[in-house]
N, C-alpha and C positions, 0 to 999 in steps of 0.2 A: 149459779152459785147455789153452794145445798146447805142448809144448817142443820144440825145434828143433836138431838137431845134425849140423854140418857135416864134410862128409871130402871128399878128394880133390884137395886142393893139394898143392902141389909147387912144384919148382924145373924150369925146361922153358925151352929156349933158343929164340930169338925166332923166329918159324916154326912155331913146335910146338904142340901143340893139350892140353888138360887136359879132365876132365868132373866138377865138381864136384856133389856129392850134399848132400841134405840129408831127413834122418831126422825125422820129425815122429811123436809119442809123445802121450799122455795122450785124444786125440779125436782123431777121423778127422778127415784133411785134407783131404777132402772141401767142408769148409764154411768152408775159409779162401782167400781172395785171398791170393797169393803174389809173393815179391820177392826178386830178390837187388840188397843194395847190395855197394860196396867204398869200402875208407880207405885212403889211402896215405900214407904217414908226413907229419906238417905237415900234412894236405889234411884238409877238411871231408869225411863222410860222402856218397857220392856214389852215386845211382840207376844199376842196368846195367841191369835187366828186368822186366819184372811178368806174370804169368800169372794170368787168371781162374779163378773154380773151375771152369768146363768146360774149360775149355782154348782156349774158342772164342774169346780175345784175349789179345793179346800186346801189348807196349810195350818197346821199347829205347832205351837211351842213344844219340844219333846215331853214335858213335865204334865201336859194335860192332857198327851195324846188318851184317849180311851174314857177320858172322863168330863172334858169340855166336848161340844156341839153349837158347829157358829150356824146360820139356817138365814135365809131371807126371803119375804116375801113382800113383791115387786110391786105387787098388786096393792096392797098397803103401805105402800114407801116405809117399810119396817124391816130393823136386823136385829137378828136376836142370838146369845149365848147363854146355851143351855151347860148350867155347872154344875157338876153332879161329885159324889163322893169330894166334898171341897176341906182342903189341908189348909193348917193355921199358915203356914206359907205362899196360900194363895192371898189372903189379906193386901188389899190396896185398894187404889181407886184407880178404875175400869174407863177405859176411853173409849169412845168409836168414831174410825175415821176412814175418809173415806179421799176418792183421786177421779178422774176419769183419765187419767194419764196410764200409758202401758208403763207396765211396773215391772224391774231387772229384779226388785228384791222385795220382797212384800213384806220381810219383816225389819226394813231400815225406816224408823218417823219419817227422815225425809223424804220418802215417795209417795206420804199422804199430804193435800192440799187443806184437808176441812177436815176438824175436830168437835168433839161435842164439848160441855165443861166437867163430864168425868160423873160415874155415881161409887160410892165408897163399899167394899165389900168388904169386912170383917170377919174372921172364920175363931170364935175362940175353940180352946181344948179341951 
């Protein structure tokens, strides 16, 4: 079992970039497929990225292609999403989750097993 614990949100004016972290504990995060969702108040749980355990695939929401970077390093049971040119629309609070189960859909919640408790990222204009 892995626990998950998220930092690096903020409040960051529309243009401005964040890199949020997420700390994986209990076993190496080496042998989990990895995700970040976000919720934004009223709105359904919604898929931004996904990362293989090598690294050697990536998946993004079409809305952040070219401006989000999800990145992990095994070596420090760390995953990270780098947010760059960030829109009052990205506004919510940011999950990361994680499976060791082979995954048909990487951006359905239920094909992750383990969650963190979210950090808030706020973009005003």
């Amino acid at each position: 079992q892995v626990q998950l614990v998220e930092s690096g949100g903020g409040l960051v004016q529309a243009g401005g970039s964040l890199r949020l972290s997420c700390a994986a504990s209990g076993r190496t995060v080496s042998v989990y497929r990895l995700a970040w969702f976000r919720q934004a108040p009223g709105k359904e749980r919604e898929f931004v990225a996904y990362i293989s355990r090598s690294a050697a695939y990536t998946n993004y929401l079409d809305s952040v292609k070219g401006r989000f970077t999800v990145s992990r390093d095994n070596a420090k049971n760390m995953v990270y999403l780098q947010m760059n040119s960030l829109k009052t629309e990205d506004t919510a609070v940011y999950y990361c989750a994680a499976t060791e189960k082979t995954i048909d859909t990487v951006s359905q919640t239920a094909s992750y097993d383990y969650w963190g408790q979210g950090t808030q990222v706020t973009v005003s204009s």
